[in-house]
C-alpha positions in Angstrom: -13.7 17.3 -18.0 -13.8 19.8 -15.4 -12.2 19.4 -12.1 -14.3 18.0 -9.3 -14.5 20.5 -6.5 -14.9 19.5 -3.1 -18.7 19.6 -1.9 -19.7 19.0 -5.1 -22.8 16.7 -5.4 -22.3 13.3 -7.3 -23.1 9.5 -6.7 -20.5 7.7 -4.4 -18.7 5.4 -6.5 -18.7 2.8 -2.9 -22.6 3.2 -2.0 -24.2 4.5 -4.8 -26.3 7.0 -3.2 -25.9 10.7 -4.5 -24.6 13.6 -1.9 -22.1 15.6 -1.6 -18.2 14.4 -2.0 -16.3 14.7 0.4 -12.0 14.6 0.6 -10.9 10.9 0.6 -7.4 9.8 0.7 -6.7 6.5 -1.2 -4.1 5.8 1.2 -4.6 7.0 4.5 -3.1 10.3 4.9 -1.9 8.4 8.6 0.1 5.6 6.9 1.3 8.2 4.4 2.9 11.0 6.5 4.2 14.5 5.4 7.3 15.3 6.4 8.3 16.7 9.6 7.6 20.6 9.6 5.7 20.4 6.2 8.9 19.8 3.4 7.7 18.6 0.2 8.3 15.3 -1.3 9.3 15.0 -4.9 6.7 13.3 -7.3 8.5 11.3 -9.8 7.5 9.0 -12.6 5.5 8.0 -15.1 8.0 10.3 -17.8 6.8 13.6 -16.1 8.8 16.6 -15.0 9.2 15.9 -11.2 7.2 18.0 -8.8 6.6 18.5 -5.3 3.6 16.8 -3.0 3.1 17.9 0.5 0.3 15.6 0.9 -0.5 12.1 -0.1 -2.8 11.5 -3.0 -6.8 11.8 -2.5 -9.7 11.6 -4.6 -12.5 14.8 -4.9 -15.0 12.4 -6.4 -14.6 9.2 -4.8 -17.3 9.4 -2.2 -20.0 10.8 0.3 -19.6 11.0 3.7 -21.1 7.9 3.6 -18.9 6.0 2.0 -16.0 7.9 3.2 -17.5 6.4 6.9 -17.0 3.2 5.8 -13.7 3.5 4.5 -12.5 5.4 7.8 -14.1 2.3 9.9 -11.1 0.1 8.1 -8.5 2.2 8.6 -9.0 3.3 12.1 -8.8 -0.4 13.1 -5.9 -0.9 10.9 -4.0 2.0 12.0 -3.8 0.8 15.2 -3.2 -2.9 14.5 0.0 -1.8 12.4 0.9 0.0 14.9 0.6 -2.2 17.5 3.2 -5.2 15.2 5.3 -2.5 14.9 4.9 -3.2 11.2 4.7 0.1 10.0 8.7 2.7 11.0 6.6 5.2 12.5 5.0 2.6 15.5 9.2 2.2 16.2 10.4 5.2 18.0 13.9 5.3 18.4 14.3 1.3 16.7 16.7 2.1 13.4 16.3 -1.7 12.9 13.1 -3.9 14.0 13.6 -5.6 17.0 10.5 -7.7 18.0 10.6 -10.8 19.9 8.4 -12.5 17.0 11.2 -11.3 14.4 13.8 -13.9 13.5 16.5 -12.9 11.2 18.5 -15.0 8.9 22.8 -14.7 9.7 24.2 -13.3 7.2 21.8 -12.1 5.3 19.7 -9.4 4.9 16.5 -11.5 4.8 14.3 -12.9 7.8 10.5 -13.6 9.1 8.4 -12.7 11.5 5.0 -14.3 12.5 2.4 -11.9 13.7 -1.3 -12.4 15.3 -3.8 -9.9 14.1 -6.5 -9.1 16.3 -9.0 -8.5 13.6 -7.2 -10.5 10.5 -11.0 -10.6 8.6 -11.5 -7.0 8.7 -7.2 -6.3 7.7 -8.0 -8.3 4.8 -11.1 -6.2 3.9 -9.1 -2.4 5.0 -5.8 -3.9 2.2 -9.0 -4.8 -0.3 -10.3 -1.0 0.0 -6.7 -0.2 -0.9 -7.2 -2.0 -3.8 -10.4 -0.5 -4.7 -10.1 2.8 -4.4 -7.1 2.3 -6.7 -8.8 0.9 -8.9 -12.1 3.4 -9.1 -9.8 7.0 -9.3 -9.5 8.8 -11.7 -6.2 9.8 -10.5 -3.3 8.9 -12.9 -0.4 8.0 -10.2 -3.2 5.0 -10.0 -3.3 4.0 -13.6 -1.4 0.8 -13.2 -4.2 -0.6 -11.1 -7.1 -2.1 -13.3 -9.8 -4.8 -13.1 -12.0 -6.9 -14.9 -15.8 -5.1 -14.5 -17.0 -8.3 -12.7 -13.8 -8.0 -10.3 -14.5 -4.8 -9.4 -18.2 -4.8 -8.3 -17.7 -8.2 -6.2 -14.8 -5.8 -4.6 -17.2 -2.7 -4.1 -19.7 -5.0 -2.5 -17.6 -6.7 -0.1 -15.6 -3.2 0.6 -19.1 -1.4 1.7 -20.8 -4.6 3.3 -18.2 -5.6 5.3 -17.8 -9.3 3.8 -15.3 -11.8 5.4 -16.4 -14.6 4.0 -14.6 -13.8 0.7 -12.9 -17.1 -0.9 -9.3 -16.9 -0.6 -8.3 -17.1 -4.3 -10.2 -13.6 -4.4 -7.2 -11.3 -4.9 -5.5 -12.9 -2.0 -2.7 -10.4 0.5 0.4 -11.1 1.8 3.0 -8.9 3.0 6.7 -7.7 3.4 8.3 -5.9 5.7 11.1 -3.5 5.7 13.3 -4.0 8.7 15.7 -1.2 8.9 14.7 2.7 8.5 14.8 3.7 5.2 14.2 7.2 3.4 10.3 8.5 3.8 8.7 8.8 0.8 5.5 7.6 -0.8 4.9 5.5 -3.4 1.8 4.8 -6.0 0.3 1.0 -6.1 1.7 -0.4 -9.2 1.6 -4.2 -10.9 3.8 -6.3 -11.5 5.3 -9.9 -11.6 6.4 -11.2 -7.6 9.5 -13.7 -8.2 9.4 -17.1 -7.0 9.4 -17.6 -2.8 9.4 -20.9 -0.6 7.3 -21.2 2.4 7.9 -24.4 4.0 8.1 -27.1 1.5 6.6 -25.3 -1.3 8.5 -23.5 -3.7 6.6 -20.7 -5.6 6.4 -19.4 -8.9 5.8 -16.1 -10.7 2.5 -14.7 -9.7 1.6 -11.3 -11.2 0.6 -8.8 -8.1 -0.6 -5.3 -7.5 2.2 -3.8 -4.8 0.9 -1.3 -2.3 3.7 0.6 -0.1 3.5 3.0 2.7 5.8 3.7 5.4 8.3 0.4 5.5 5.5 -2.0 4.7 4.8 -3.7 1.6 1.4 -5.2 0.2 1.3 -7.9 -2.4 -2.1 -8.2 -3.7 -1.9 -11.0 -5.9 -4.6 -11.4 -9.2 -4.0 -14.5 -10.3 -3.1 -16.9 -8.0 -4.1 -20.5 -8.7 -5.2 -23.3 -5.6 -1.9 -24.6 -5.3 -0.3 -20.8 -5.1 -3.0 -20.2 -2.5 -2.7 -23.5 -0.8 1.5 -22.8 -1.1 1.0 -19.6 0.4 -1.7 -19.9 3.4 0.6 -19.2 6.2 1.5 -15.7 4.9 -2.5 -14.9 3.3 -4.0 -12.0 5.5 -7.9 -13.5 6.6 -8.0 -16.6 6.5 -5.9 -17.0 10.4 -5.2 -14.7 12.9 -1.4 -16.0 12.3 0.4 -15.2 10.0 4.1 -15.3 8.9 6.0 -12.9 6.4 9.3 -12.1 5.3 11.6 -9.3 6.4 14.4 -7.4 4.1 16.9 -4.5 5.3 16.0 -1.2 3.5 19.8 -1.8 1.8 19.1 -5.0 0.1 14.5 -4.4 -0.4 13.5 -3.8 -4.1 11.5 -0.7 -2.9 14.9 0.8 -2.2 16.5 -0.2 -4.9 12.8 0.6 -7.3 13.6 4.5 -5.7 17.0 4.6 -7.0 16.4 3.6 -10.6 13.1 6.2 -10.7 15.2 9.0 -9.3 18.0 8.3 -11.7 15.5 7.7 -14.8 14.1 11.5 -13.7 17.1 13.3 -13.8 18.6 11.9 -16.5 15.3 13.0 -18.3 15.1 16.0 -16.4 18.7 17.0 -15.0 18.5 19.2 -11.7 14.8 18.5 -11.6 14.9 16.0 -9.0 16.4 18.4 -6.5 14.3 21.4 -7.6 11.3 19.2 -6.6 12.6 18.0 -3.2 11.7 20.5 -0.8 14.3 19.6 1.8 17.6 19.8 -0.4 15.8 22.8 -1.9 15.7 24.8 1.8 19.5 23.8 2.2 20.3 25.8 -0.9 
């Protein structure tokens, strides 16, 4: 297949009208920092030789400027609500460890919970489901991991580009985890897997299969098969349905992303030994 190019004319997979692509990020380049004066990060995973990224991962033949309008409408307003909960590090300035008056934290523990009020929890649902989408729709393969059923996909498209809130809340329903101590930058690909029992309240969970989405300290759990009594369980955490919402803390020490980073780091240089430090473009400098 040859390589897209930018400018080059197709049909936007979000609208379906043809015109020219244009760059799209599928997570925005703002939630997704490079790092400070330009360093590289290492790419790792997926059994391939480690290499450097400077940038976080777009899509040539995604969409027109159209669609690429509609997707920068979501995450302008999302940007700024994340910003404003301090739920993303780079809204903390000099905080090394949240400190919100909304945050509790358990003694003891790493654990705790905040609870949060969106200002536009409709349209945050919508900006995570565009997440999911144009995961799903790239051709990229740091994406792979993220598929769905045909019929899944085009009720997701529609609702993505027509701006539908009044999605039912077993539809791929969002709930999220936050990070609460500063923890090394780096990005990380949406991939699936199966979320562990939790209690909320009186309920106590089960194992609900999930597509995770991470960027800068914040965790999204998109779950895809969540039942009525998992989504009845979990309404006080689901983003949409209330303006409220609650959701769990974890110290970058004791957080699965951290420990997730560990084990792909060590799986890529025992596979490739002095690779993971070739590709890291700030140990490399300090050689």
């Amino acid at each position: 297949m040859a390589k897209t190019k930018k400018g080059q004319v197709g049909t936007c997979k979000l609208t379906g009208n043809c015109g020219p692509f244009v760059k799209s990020h599928i997570i925005p380049r703002a939630l997704s920092l490079p790092r400070a004066g330009g360093i590289a990060f290492p790419q790792l995973g997926q059994r391939e030789r480690p290499s450097r990224r400077f940038d976080s991962w777009y899509d040539l033949a995604l969409v027109t400027q159209a669609g690429e309008g509609i997707l920068t409408d979501y995450d302008t307003c999302a940007i700024e609500e994340l910003r404003r909960l301090k739920l993303v590090w780079q809204s903390w300035g000099p905080m090394k460890a949240l400190s919100t008056s909304d945050a509790d934290m358990f003694p003891g523990t790493p654990n705790g919970i905040r609870q949060i009020s969106f200002d536009y929890a409709a349209k945050m649902r919508l900006f995570f489901l565009s997440l999911l989408w144009r995961a799903a729709v790239t051709d990229r393969r740091e994406f792979s991991e993220i598929t769905l059923k045909s019929s899944d996909a085009r009720r997701l498209r529609r609702a993505v580009r027509d701006g539908d809130t009044n999605l039912p809340d077993d539809f791929f329903p969002i709930t999220l985890s936050q990070i609460s101590t500063r923890g090394l930058s780096h990005n990380h690909g949406p991939i699936s897997e199966v979320k562990q029992p939790v209690t909320v309240g009186k309920y106590t969970g089960k194992p609900l299969p999930i597509f995770r989405v991470y960027f800068d300290g914040l965790s999204v759990h998109i779950h895809t098969k969540a039942d009525n009594e998992a989504v009845d369980g979990l309404k006080p955490m689901l983003v949409g349905p209330n303006n409220k919402i609650v959701l769990p803390t974890v110290t970058w020490e004791a957080s699965w992303q951290a420990q997730n980073l560990a084990n792909v780091m060590a799986d890529a240089e025992y596979e490739f030994p002095g690779a993971v430090a070739g590709a890291d473009g700030r140990k490399s400098d300090q050689d």
